[in-house]
VEXVEX-286882 format. One record per residue: residue number from 1; residue in one letter; x, y, z of N, C-alpha, C, CB in turn. Coordinates in steps of 0.1 Angstrom, whole numbers, plus 2048, in hexadecimal, padded with zeros to 3 digits. Glycine has a CB too. Layout:
N
<r seq="NUM" type="A" n_X="X" n_Y="Y" n_Z="Z" ca_X="X" ca_Y="Y" ca_Z="Z" c_X="X" c_Y="Y" c_Z="Z" cb_X="X" cb_Y="Y" cb_Z="Z"/>
...
***
This chain:
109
<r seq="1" type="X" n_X="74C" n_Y="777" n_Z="70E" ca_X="747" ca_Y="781" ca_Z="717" c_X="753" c_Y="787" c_Z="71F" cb_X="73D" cb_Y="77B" cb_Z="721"/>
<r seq="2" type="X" n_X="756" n_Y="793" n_Z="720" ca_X="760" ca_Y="79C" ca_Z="727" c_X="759" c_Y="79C" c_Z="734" cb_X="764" cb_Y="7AB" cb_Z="721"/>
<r seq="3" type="X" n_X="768" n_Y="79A" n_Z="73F" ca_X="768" ca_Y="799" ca_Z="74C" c_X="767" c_Y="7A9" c_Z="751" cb_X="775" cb_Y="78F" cb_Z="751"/>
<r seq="4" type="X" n_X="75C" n_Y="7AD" n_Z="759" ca_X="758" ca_Y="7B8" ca_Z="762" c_X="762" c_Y="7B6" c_Z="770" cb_X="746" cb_Y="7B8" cb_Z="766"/>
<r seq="5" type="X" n_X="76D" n_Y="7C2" n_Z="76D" ca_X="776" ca_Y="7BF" ca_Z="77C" c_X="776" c_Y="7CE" c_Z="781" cb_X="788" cb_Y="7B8" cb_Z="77B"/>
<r seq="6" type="X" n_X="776" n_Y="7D4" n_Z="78D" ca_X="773" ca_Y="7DD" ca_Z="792" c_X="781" c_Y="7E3" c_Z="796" cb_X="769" cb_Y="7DB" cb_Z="79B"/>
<r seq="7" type="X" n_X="785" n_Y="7F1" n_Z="792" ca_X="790" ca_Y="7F4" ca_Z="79C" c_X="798" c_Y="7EE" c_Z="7A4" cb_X="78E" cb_Y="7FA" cb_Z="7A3"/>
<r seq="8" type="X" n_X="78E" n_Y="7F3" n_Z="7B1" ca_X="78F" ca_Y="7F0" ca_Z="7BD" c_X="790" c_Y="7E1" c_Z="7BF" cb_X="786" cb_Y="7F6" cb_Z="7C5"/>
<r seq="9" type="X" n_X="78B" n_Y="7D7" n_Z="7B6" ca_X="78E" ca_Y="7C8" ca_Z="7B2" c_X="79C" c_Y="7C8" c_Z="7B3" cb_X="789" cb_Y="7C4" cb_Z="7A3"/>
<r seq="10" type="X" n_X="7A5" n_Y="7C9" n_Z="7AB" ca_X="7AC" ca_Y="7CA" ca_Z="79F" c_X="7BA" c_Y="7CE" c_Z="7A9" cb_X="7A6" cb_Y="7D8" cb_Z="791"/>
<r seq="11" type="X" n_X="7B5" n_Y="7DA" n_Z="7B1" ca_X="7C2" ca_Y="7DF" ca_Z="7C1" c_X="7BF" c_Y="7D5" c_Z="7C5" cb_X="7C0" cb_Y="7ED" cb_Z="7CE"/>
<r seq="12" type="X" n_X="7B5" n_Y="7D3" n_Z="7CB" ca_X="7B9" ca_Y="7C7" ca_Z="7D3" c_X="7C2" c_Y="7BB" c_Z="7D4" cb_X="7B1" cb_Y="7C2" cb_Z="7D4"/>
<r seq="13" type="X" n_X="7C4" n_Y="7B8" n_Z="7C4" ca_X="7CC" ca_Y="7AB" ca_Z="7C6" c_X="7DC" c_Y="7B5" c_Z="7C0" cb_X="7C5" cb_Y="79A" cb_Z="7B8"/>
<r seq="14" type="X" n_X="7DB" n_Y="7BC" n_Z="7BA" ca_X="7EA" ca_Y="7BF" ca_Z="7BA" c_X="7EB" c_Y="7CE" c_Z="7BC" cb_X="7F1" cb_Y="7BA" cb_Z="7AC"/>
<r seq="15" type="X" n_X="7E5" n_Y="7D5" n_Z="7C3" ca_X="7ED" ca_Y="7E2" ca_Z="7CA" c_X="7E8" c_Y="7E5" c_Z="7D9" cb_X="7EA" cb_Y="7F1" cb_Z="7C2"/>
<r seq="16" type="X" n_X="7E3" n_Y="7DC" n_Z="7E1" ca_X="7E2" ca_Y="7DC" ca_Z="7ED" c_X="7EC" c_Y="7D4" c_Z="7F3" cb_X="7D7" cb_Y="7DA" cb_Z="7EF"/>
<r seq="17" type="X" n_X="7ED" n_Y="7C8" n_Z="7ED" ca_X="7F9" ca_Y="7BF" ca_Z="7F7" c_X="80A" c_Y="7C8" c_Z="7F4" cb_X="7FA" cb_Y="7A9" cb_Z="7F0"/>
<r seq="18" type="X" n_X="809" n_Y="7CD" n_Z="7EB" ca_X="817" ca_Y="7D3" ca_Z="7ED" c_X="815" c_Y="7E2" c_Z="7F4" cb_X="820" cb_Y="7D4" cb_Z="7DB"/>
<r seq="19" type="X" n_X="80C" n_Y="7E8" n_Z="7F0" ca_X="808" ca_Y="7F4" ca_Z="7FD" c_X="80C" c_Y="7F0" c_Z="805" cb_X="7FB" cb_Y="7F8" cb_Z="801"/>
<r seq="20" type="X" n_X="804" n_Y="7E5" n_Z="80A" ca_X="806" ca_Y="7E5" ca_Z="81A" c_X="814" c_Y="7E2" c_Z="81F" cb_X="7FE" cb_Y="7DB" cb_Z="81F"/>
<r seq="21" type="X" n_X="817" n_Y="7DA" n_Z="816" ca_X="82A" ca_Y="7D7" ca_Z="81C" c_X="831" c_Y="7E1" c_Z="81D" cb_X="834" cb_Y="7CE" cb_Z="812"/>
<r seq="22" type="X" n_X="830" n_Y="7EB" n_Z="814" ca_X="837" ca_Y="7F9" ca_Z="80F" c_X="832" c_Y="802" c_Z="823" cb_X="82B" cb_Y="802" cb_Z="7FB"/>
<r seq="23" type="X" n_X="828" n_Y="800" n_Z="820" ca_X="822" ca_Y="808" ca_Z="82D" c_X="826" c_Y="802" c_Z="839" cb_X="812" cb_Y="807" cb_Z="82E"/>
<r seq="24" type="X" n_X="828" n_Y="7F2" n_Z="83C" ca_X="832" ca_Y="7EB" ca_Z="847" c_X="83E" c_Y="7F2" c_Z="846" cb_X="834" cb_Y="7DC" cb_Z="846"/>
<r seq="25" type="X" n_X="844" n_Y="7ED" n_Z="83E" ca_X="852" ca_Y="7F6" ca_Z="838" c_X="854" c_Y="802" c_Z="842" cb_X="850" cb_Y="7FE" cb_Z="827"/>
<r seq="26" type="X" n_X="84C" n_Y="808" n_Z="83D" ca_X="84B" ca_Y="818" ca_Z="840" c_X="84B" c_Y="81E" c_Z="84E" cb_X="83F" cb_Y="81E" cb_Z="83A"/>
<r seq="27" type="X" n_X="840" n_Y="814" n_Z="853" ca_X="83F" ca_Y="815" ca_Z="868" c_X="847" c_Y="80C" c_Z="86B" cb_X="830" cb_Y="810" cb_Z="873"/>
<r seq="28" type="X" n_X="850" n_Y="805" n_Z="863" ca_X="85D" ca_Y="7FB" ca_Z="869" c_X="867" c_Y="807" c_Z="86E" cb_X="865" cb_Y="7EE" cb_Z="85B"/>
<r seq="29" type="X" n_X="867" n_Y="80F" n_Z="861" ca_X="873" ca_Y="81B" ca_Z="864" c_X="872" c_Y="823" c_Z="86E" cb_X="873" cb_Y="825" cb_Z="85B"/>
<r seq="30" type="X" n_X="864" n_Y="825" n_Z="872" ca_X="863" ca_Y="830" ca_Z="87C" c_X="862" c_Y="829" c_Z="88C" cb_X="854" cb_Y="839" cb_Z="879"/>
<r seq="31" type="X" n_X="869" n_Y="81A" n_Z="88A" ca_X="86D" ca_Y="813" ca_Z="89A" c_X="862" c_Y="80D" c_Z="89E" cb_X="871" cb_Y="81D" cb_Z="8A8"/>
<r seq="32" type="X" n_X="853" n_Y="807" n_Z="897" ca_X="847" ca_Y="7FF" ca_Z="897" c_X="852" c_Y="7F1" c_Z="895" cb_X="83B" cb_Y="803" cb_Z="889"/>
<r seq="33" type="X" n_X="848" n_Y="7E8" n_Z="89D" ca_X="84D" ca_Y="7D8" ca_Z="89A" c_X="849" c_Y="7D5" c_Z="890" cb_X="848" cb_Y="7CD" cb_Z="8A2"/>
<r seq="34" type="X" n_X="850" n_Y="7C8" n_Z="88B" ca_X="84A" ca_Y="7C0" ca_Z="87D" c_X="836" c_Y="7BF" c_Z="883" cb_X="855" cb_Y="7A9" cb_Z="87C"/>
<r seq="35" type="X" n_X="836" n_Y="7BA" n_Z="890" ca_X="82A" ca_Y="7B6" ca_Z="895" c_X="822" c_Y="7C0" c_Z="891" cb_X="82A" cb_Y="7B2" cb_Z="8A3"/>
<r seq="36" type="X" n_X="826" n_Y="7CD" n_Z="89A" ca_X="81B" ca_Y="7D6" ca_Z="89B" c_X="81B" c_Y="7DD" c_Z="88F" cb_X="81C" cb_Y="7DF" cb_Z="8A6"/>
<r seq="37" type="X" n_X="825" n_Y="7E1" n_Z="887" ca_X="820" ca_Y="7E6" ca_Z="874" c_X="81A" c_Y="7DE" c_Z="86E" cb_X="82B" cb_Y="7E7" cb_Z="869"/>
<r seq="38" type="X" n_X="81A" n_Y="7D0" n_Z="86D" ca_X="811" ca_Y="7C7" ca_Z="866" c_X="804" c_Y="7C8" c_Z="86B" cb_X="815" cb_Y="7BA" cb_Z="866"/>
<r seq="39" type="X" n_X="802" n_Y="7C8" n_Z="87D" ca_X="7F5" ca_Y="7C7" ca_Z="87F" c_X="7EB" c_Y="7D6" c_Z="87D" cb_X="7F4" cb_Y="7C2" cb_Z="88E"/>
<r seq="40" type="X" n_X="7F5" n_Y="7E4" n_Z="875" ca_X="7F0" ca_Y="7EF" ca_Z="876" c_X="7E8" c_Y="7E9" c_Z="864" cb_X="7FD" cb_Y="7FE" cb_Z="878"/>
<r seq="41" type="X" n_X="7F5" n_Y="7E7" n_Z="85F" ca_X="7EF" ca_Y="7EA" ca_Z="84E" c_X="7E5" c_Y="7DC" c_Z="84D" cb_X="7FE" cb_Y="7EC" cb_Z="83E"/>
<r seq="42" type="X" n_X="7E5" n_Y="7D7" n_Z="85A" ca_X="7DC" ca_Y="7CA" ca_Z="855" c_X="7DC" c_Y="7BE" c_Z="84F" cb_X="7D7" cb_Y="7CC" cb_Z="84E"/>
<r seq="43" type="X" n_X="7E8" n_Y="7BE" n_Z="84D" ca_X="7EA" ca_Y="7AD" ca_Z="847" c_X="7F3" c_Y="7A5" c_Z="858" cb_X="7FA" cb_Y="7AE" cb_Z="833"/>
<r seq="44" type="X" n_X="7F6" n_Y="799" n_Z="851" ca_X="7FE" ca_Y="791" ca_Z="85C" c_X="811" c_Y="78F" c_Z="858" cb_X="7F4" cb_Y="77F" cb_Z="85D"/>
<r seq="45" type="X" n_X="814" n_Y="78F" n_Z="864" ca_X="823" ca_Y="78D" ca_Z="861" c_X="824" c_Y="788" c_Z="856" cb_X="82A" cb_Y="785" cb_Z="86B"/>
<r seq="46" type="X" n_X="81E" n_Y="77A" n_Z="856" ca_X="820" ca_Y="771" ca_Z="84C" c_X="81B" c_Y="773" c_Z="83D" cb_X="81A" cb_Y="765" cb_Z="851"/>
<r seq="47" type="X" n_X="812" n_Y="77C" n_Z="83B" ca_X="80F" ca_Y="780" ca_Z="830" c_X="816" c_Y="78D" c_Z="82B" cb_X="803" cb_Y="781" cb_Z="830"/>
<r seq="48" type="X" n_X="81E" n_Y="794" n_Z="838" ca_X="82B" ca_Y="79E" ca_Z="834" c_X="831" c_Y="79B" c_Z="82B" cb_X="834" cb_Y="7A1" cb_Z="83C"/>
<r seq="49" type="X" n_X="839" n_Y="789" n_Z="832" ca_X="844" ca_Y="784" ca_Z="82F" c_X="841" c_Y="783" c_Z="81F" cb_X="848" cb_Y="776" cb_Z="837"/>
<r seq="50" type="X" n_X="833" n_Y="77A" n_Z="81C" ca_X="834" ca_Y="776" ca_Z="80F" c_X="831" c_Y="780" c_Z="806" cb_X="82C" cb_Y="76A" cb_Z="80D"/>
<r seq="51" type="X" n_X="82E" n_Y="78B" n_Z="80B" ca_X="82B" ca_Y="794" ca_Z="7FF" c_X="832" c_Y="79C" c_Z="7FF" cb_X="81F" cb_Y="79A" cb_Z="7FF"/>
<r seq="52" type="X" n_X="841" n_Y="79D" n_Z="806" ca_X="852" ca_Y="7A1" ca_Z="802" c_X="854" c_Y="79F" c_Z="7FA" cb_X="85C" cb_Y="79E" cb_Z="806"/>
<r seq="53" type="X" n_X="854" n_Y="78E" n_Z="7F3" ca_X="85A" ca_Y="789" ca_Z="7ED" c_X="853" c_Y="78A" c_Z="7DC" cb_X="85C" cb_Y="77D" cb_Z="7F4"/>
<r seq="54" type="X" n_X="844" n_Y="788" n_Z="7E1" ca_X="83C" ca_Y="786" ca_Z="7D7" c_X="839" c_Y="797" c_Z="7CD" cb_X="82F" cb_Y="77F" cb_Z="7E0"/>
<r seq="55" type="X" n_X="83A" n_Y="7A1" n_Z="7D3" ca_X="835" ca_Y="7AC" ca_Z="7D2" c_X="848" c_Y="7B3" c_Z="7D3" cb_X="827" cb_Y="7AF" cb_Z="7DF"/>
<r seq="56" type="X" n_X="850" n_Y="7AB" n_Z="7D1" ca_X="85D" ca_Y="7B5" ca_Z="7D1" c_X="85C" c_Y="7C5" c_Z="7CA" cb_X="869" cb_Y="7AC" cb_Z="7C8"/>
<r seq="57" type="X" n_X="85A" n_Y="7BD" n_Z="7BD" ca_X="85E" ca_Y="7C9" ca_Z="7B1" c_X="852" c_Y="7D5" c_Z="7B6" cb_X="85B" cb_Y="7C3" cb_Z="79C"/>
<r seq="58" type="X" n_X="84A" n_Y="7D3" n_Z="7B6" ca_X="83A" ca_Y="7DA" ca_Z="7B9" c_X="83E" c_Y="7E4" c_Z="7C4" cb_X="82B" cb_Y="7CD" cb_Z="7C1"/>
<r seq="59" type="X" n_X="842" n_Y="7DC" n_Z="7CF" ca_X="848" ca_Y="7E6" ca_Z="7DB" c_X="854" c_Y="7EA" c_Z="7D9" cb_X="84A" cb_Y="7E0" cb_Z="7E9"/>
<r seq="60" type="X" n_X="85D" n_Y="7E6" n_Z="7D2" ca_X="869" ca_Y="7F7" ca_Z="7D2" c_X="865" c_Y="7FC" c_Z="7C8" cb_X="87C" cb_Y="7F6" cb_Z="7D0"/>
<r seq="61" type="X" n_X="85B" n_Y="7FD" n_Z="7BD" ca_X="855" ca_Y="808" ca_Z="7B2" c_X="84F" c_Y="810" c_Z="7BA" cb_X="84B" cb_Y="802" cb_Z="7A6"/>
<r seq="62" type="X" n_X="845" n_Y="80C" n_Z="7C4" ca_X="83E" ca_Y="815" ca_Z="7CD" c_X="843" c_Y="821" c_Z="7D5" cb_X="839" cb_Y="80E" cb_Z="7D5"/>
<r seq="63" type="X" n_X="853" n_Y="819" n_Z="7DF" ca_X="859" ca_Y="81E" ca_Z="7E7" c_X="865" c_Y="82B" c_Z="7DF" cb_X="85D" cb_Y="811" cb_Z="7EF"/>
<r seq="64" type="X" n_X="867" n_Y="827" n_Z="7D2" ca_X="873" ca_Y="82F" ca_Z="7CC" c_X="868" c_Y="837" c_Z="7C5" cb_X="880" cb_Y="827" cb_Z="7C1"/>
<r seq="65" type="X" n_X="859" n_Y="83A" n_Z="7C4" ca_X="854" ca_Y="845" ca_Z="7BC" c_X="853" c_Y="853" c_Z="7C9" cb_X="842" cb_Y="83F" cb_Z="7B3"/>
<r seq="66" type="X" n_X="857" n_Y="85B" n_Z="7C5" ca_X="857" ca_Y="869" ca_Z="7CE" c_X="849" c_Y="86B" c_Z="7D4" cb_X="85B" cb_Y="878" cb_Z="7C4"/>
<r seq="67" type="X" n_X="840" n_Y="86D" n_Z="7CE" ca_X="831" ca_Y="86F" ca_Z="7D4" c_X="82F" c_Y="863" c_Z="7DA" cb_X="825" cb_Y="871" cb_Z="7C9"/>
<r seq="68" type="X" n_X="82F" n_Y="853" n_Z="7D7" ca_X="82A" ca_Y="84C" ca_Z="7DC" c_X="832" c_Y="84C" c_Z="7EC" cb_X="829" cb_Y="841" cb_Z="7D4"/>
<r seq="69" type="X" n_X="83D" n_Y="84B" n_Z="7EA" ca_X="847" ca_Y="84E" ca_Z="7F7" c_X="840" c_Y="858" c_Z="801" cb_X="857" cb_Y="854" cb_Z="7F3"/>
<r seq="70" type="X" n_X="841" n_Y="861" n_Z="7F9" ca_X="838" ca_Y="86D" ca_Z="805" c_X="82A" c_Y="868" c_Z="80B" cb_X="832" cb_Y="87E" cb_Z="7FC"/>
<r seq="71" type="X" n_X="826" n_Y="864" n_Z="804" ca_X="816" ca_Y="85D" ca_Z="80A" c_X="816" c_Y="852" c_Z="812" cb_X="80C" cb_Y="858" cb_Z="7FF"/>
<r seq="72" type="X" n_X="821" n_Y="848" n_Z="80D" ca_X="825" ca_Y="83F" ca_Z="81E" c_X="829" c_Y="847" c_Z="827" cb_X="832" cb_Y="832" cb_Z="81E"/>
<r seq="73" type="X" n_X="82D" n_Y="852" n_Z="826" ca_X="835" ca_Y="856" ca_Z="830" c_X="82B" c_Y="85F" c_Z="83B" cb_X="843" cb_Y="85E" cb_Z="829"/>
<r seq="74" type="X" n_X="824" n_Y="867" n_Z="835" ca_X="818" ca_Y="86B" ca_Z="839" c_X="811" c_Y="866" c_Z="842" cb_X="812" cb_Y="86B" cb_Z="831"/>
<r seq="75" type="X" n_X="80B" n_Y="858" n_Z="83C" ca_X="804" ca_Y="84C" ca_Z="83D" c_X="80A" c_Y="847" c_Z="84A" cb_X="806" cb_Y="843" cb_Z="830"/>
<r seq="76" type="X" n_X="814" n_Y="845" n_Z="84B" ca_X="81C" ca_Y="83E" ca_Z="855" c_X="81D" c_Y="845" c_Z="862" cb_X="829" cb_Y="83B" cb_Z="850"/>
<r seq="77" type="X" n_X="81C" n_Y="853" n_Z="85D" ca_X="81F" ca_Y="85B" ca_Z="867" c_X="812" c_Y="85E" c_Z="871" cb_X="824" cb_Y="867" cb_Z="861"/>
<r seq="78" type="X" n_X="807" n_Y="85F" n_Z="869" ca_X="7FC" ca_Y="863" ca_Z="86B" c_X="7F8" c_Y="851" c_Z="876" cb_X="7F5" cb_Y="867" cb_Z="85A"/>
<r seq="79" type="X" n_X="7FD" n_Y="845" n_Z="872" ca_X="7FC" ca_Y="837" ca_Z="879" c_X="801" c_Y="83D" c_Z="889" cb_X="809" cb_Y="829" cb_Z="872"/>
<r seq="80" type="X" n_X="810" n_Y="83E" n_Z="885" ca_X="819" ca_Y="83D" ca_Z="891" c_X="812" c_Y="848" c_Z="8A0" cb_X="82B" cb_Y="841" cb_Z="88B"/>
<r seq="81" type="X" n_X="810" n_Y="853" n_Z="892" ca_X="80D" ca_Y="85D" ca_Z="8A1" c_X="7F8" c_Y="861" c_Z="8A3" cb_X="818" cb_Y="872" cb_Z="89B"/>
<r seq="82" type="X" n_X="7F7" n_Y="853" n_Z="8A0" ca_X="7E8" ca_Y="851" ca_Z="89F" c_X="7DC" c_Y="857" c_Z="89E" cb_X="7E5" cb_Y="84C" cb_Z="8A7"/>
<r seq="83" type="X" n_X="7DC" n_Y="864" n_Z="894" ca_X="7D9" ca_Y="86D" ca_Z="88F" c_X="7CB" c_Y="86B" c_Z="887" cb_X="7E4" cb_Y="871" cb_Z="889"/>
<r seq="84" type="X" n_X="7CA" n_Y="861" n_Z="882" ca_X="7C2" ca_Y="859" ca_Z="879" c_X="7C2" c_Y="84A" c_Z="873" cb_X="7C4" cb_Y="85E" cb_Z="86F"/>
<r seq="85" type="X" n_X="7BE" n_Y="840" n_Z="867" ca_X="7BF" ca_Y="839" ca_Z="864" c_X="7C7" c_Y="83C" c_Z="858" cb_X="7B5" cb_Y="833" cb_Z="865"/>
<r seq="86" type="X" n_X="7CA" n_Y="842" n_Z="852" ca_X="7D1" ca_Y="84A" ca_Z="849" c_X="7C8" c_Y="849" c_Z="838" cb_X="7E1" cb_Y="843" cb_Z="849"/>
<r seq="87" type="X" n_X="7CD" n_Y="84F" n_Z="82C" ca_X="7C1" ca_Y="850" ca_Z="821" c_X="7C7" c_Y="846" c_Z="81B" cb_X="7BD" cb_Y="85E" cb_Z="818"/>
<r seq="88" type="X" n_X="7C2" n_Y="83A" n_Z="81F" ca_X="7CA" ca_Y="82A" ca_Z="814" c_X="7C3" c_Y="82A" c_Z="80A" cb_X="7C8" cb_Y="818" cb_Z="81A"/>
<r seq="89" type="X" n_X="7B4" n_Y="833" n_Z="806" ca_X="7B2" ca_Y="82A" ca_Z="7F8" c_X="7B6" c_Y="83C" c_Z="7EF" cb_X="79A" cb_Y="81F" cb_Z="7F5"/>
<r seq="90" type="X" n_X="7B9" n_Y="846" n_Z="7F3" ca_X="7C1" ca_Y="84D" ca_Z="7E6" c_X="7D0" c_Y="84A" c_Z="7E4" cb_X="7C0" cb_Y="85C" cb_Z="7E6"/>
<r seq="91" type="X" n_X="7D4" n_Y="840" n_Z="7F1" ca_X="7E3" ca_Y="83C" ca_Z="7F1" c_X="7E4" c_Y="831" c_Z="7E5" cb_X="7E8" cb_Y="833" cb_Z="800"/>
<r seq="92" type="X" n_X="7DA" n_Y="82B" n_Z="7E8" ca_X="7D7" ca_Y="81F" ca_Z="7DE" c_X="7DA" c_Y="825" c_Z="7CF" cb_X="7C6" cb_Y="819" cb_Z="7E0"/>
<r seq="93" type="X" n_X="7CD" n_Y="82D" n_Z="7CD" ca_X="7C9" ca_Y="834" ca_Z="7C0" c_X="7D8" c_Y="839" c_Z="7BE" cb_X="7BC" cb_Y="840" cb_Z="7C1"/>
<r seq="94" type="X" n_X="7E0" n_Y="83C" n_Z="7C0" ca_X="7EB" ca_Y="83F" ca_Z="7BD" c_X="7F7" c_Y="835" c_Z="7BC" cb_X="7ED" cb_Y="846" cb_Z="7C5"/>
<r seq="95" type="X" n_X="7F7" n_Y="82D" n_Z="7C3" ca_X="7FD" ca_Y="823" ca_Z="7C2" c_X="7FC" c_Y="81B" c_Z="7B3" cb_X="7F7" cb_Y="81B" cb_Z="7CD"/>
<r seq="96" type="X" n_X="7F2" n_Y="819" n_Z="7AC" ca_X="7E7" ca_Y="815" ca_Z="7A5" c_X="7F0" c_Y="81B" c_Z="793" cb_X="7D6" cb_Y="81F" cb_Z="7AB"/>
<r seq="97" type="X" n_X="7F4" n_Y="82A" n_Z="799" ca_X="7F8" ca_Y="834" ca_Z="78D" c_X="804" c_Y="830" c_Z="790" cb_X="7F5" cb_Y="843" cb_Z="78C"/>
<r seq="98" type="X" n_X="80C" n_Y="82A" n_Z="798" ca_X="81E" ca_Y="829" ca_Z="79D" c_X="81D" c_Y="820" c_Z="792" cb_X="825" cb_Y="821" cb_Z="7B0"/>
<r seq="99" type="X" n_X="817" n_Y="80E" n_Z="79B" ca_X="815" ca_Y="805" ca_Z="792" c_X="815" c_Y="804" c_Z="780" cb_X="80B" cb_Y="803" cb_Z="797"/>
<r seq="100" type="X" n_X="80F" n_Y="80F" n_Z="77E" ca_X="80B" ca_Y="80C" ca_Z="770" c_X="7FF" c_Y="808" c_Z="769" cb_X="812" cb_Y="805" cb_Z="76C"/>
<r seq="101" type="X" n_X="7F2" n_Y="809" n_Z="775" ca_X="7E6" ca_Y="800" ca_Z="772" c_X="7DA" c_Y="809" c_Z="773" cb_X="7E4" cb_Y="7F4" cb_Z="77C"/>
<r seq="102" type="X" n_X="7D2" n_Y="80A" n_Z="76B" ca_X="7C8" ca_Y="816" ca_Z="76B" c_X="7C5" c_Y="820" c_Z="779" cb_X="7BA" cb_Y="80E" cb_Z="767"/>
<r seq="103" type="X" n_X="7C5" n_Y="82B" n_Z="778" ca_X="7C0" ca_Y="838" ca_Z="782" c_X="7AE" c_Y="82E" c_Z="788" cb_X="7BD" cb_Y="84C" cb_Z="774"/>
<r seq="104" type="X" n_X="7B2" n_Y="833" n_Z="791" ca_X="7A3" ca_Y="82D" ca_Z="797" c_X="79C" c_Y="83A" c_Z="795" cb_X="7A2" cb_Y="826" cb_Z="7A9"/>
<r seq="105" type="X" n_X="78E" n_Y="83C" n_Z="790" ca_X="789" ca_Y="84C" ca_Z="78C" c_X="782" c_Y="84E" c_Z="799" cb_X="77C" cb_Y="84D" cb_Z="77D"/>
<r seq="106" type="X" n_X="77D" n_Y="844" n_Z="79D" ca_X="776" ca_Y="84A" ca_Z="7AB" c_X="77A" c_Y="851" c_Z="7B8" cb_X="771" cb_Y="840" cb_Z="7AF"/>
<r seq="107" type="X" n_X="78B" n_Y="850" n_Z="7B8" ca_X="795" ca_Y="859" ca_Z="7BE" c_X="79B" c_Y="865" c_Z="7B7" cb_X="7A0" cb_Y="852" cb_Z="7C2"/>
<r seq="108" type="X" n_X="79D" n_Y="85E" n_Z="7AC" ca_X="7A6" ca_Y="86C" ca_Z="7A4" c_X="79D" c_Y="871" c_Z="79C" cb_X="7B4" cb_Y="86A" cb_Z="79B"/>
<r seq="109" type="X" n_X="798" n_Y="87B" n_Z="7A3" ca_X="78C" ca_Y="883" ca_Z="796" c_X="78B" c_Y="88A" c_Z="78A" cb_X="785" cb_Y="88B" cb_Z="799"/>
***
């Protein structure tokens, strides 16, 4: 029997924890604390730390693709100067196409 896994399954375990680091990253640059960028994108210091190490390659593929860069940066900007919550799941859906792992259809139409 073939396993039913959903997208948005599928980000979860490997294009959200490096998103988000990418996205700490990102409000680190713009003079945000380790504290307060982690507590924006939602994870904890301690799950920053380990998902540096764990999610290396994932996060500088993300951070060196031109579009994806623009969309943290966006994203980040849109944090710092508190404008919104910013658009994390077509960041994702993109992220998704950086990675190498199926287009989520329900974003990219």
């Amino acid at each position: 029997m073939r396993k039913f896994t959903l997208k948005c399954e599928e980000s979860f375990y490997k294009v959200v924890p490096p998103l988000r680091n990418a996205l700490v990253d990102k409000l680190m640059e713009k003079g945000l604390s380790l504290k307060r960028a982690s507590s924006i994108a939602g994870i904890s210091i301690v799950t920053y730390e380990k998902n540096k190490k764990k999610f290396e390659k994932e996060i500088a593929i993300l951070k060196s693709n031109e579009e994806m860069n623009e969309m943290l940066e966006l994203t980040s900007m849109k944090y710092v100067n508190r404008i919104d919550e910013g658009p994390f799941c077509v960041m994702c859906s993109m992220a998704r196409v950086v990675l190498d792992l199926e287009r989520c259809k329900s974003v990219n139409k």
